[in-house]
N, C-alpha and C positions, 0 to 999 in steps of 0.2 A: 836190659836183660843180659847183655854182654857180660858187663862187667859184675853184675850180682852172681851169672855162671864161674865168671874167675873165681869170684872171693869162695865160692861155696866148694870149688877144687880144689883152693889151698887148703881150707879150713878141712876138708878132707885129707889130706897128702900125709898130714904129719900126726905122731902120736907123741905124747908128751914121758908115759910111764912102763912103756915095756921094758925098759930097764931094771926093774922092782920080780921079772916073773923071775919066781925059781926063789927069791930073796925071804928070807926069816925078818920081818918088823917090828918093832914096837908098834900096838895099836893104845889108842885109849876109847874107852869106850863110854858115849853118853845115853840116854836115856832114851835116845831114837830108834826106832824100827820102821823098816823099811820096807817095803812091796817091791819084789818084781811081777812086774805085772805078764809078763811073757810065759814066763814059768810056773804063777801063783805061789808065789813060798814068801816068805816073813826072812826079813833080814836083820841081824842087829848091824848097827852103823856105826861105827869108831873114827878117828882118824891117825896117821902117821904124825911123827915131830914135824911135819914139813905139814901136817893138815890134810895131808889129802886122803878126801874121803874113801875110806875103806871097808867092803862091804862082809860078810860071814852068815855064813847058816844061825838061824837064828837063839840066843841062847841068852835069857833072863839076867841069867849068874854075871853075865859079862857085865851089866849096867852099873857105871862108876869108877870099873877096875880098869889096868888095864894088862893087856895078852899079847906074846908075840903070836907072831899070822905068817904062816907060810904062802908067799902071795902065787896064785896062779895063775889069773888073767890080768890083762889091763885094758881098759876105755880109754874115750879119752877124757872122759871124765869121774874115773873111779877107779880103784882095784878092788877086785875080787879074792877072796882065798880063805884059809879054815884054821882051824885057833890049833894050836901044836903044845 
């Protein structure tokens, strides 16, 4: 228990992408949509040159292309933000 409480504090402590908030990206966008399940709303799913998954209000037209995304949040395993 010890040490599964360590690992699950570190694996908390650190965030990978709040670097990115505030940031203009290139997204590409695939064919995926995505659920937040917290909020109920449809997301289209793209990602950055470096891949990481990047999530948007949901919008058809984006499948294939790609958009830059003014990014506003970050996870730590996603950004969030809206197509510009």
């Amino acid at each position: 228990k010890r040490r599964s409480k360590e690992l699950t504090e570190l694996f908390e402590s650190y965030t990978c992408y709040e670097k990115y908030i505030g940031q203009t990206v290139p997204v590409w966008f695939s064919t995926e949509i995505g659920k937040n399940k917290a909020e109920m709303i449809e997301q289209s799913v793209g990602h950055t040159r470096e891949y990481i998954k990047t999530v948007v209000p949901r919008d058809d037209s984006l499948i294939g292309k790609k958009a830059l995304v003014k990014i506003e949040s970050a996870s730590k395993f996603h950004l969030s933000g809206y197509v510009i």
